[in-house]
N, C-alpha and C positions, 0 to 999 in steps of 0.2 A: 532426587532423581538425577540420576546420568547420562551425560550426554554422549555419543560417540563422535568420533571427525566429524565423519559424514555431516550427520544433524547438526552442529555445530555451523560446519559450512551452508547447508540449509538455510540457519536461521540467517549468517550473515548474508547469504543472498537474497532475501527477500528484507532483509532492512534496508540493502544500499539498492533494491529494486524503488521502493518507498523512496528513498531519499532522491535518485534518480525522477523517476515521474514527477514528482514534486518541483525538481530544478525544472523540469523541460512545461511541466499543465500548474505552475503555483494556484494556491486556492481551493484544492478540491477536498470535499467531506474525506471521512475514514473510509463510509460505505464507498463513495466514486472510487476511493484508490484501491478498494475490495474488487471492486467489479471491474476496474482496468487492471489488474493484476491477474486476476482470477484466484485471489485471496481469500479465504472466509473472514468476516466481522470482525471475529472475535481475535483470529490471529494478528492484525493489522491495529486493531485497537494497542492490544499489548504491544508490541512492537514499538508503533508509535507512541506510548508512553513512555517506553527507551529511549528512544530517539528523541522524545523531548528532555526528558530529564538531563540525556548527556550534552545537551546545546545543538543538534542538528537539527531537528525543527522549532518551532510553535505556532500557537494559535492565536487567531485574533479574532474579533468580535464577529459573531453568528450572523449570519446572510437574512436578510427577509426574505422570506418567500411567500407569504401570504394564508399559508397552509397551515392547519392546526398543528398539537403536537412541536416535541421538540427540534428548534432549529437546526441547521448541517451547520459546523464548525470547522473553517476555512482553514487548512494547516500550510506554512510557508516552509523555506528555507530559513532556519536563522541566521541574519546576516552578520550575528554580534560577536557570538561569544566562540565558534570554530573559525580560526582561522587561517593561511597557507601562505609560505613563504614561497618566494620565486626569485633566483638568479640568473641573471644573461653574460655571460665571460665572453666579452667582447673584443673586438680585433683594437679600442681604445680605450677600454677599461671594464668596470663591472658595475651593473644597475642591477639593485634588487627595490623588490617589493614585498610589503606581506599587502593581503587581501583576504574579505571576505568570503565565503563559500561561495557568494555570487557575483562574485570576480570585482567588485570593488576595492580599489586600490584605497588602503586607509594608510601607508606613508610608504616613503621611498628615499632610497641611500643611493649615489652613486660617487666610484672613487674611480678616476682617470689613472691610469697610468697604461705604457705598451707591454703588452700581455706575453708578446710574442720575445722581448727579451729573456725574461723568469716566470716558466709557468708557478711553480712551487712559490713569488711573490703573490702572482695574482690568486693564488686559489686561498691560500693565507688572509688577503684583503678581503676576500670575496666569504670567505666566514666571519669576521670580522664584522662586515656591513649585516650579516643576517643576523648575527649576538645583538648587533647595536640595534636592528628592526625588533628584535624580538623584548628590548628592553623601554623600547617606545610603546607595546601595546598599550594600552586605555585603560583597562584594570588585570587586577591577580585574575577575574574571572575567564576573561580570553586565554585561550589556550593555542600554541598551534600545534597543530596535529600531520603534517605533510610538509615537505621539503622540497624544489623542483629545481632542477638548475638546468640552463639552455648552454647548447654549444656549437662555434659554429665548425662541425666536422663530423667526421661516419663516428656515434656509437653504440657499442655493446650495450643494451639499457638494462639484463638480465647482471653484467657484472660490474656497471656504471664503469665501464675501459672506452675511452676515447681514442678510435684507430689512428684519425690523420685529420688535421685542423690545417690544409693549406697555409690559408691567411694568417693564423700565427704562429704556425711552424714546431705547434705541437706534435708529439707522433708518438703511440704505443703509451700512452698515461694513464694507471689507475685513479682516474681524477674522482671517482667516487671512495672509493677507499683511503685515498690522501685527505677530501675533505669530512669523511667521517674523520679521520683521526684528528685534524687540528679543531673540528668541533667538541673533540673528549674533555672530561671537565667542566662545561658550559650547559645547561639548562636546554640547550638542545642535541644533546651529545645521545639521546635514546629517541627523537623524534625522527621517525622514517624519511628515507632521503630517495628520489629519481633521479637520473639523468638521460639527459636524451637531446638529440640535434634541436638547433634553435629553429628548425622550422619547422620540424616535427611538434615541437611543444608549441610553437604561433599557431599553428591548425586545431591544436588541441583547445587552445585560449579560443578558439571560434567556435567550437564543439560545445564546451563546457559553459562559456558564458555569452556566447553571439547570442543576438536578439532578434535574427531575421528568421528564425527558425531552423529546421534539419535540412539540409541538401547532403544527397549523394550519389556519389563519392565529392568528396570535399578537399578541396585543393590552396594550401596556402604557399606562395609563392614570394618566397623573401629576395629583398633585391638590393642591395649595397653593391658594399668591396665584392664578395661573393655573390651567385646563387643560388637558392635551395630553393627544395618542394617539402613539405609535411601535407600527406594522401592520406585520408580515413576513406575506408571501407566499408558500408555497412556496422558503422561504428566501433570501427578498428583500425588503430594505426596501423597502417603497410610499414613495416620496418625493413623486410627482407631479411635474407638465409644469415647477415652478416652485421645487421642492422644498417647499413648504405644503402638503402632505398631511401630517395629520394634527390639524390644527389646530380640533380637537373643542371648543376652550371657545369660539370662537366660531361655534358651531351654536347656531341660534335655538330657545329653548326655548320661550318667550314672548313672543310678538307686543310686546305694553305692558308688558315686564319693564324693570327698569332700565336705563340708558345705560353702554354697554360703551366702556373703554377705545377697542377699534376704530372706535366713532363706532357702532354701531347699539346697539339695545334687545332685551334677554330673550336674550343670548346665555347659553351653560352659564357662562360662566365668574362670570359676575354672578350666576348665583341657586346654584352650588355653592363656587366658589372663597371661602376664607377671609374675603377683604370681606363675603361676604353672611351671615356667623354671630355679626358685629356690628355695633353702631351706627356711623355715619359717623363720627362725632367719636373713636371709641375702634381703626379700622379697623388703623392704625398698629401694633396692639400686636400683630398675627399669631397666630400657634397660641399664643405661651404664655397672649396674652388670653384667648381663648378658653379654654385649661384653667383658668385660673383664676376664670370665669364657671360654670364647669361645675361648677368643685370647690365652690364657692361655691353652689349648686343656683339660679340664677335662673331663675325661670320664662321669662323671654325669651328667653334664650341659649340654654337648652336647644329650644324652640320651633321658634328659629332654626337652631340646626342638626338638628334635625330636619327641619326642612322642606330643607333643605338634602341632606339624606340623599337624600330625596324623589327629588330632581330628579337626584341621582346614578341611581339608579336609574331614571330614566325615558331617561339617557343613557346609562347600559348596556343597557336595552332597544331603542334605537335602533342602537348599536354590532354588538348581535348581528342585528337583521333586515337591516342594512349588509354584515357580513361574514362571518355564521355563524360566529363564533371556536371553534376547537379549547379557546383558554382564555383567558380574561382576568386581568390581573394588575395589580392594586391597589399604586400607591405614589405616595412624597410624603409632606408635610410634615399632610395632612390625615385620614392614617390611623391616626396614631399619635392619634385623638379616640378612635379604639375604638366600641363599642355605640352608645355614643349619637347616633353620625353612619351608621356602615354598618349596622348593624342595620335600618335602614329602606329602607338603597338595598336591600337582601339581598329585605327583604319585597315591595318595590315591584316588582323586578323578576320576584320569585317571581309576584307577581299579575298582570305583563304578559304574561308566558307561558303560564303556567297559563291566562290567557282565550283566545290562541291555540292552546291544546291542545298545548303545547310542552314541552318540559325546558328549568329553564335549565342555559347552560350551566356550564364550571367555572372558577370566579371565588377565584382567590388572591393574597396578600401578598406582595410583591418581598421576597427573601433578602436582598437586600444593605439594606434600610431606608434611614436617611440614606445613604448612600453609593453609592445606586441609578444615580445620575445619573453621578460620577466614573469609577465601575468600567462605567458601561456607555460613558463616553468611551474607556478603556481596549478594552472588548471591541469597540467600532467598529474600533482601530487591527489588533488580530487579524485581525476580520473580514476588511476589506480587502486586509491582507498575504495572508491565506490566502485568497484568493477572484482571483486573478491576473486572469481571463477577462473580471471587471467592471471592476476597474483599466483594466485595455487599454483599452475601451471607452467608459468615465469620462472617460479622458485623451485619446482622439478625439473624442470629445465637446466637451471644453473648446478644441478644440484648433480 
């Protein structure tokens, strides 16, 4: 029998529908994911006999239920044998991870070096580190099957082109293209590759493996050296016309605020990003400076990141009259300040609200912490695979 596209794409829609339901309700019979799909029986059986055999799912022992007749047998994600690599090209080097389909981190590599003198060393290291992840898996039976790499800049994710990466001074880089080719040769040189901003893929990482459930629209807000936004939809990254959507640290907070990277004044990323909680001269030394200013109790530093707190907060306030967030989620290298930095974005935006007679909304910490960024490179590469209908689409697009 022949199949045509169509059917073809058919069938792979309602597998990664399966697979899908499955990550978000684990544990339900063949017939529950029949009747939440609105699948027949017999389609869904077979299916999921695919999808076990190729290592996406399995099953585990049959549920009591008291009822005569045969039991319903409980199908999961298999956590073992698919699994996804994730890279973060970062403003101090590159962490990756491989992980399980349900975002368990099973090892991790990272190699320091500044990114922003040789991009072509760092994306060389940064293949490097995912060869060397991929020759740590557990057995020949693991496979990976997705590639995700985070970046901190606007890009193109349909032809993996990196626009503008401020912070390390990247601009105009086939960074997917380059690192297909220094993967050529290596055992992952045919495994599918993503790219896409690192905030865009932390939001994804909340999407694909958070555990407090679906909120929408969904708001992951990175906060370092830089700031970004990663906004799902209705279960769709907002990328924009150009793939820069998101790109919240340079919204104008200040008319006459300081000189931004991008060439304008008073952007977020100048009066909340790490630069502005210390002196020019000592800027260099990042979050450990700053903790050690802190520990140190100086009245300046403290000052300073409080006012900096501030202005987080007046950008969460903006965030929510923008998108009404179902929830916002806090991460990055400038969360781990604790009280002294978000205790005032908290009040600031309690007070913006409150004068609009509003609730705010609900404002939490990324699970994965340092690791926000790699693991949601990883949960992009999921995303994708299991999303067939955007693929197609993505790939007319480029095309």
């Amino acid at each position: 029998m022949q199949f045509t596209a169509d059917q073809h794409l058919l069938k792979d829609l309602n597998r990664m529908a399966i697979v899908r339901h499955l990550g978000a309700q684990p544990g339900q019979s063949r017939a529950a994911v029949a009747e939440a799909l609105q699948l027949t029986k017999s389609t869904v059986s077979t299916l999921v006999k695919e999808l076990i055999a190729e290592g996406w799912l399995l099953e585990r022992e049959v549920v009591a239920t008291g009822e005569l007749g045969r039991r319903p047998t409980p199908l999961f994600i298999d956590p073992g044998r698919l699994v996804l690599l994730g890279a973060e090209m970062g403003v101090d080097g590159v962490n990756a991870v491989v992980t399980s389909l349900t975002g368990d981190v099973l090892a991790r590599l990272r190699s320091p070096l500044d990114a922003a003198r040789d991009p072509q060393l760092a994306l060389v290291r940064a293949a490097k580190l995912l060869v060397q992840l991929h020759a740590r898996l557990d057995t020949p039976q693991q496979q990976v099957i997705g590639i995700g790499i985070g970046l901190p800049g606007g890009v193109d994710e349909a032809t993996g082109h990196l626009h503008f990466a401020p912070n390390l001074g990247w601009r105009d880089l086939p960074v997917g293209q380059l690192l297909t080719e220094h993967l050529r040769g290596t055992p992952l040189q045919t495994v599918p590759m993503f790219v896409q901003n690192e905030a865009d893929v932390a939001a994804l990482g909340e999407l694909e493996f958070g555990s407090e459930g679906r909120a929408d629209p969904l708001i992951y807000l990175s906060l370092g050296v830089g700031v970004g936004a990663g906004v799902i939809v209705e279960d769709r990254l907002l990328t924009g016309a150009r793939g820069l959507a998101g790109e919240v640290g340079h919204m104008t907070l200040a008319l006459d605020g300081p000189r931004c990277s991008c060439g304008r004044r008073g952007c977020a990323e100048t009066l909340i990003g790490l630069r502005a909680m210390l002196p020019a001269a000592d800027d260099a030394g990042g979050l450990a400076e700053v903790r050690r200013r802190l520990d140190a109790e100086q009245p300046d530093c403290r000052a300073a990141v409080a006012n900096a707190g501030r202005y987080l907060g007046l950008l969460l306030g903006n965030l929510c009259a923008a998108y009404d967030p179902g929830r916002i989620v806090l991460g990055g290298p400038s969360v781990e300040l604790g009280p002294p930095f978000l205790q005032h974005a908290f009040a600031t935006l309690e007070e913006l609200a409150g004068a609009a007679g509003e609730s705010s909304p609900t404002v939490t910490l990324s699970r994965f912490g340092a690791d926000a960024v790699p693991v949601g490179a990883a949960a992009l590469a999921r995303y994708r695979l299991t999303r067939p209908l955007i693929a197609a689409r993505r790939l007319a697009v480029a095309a």
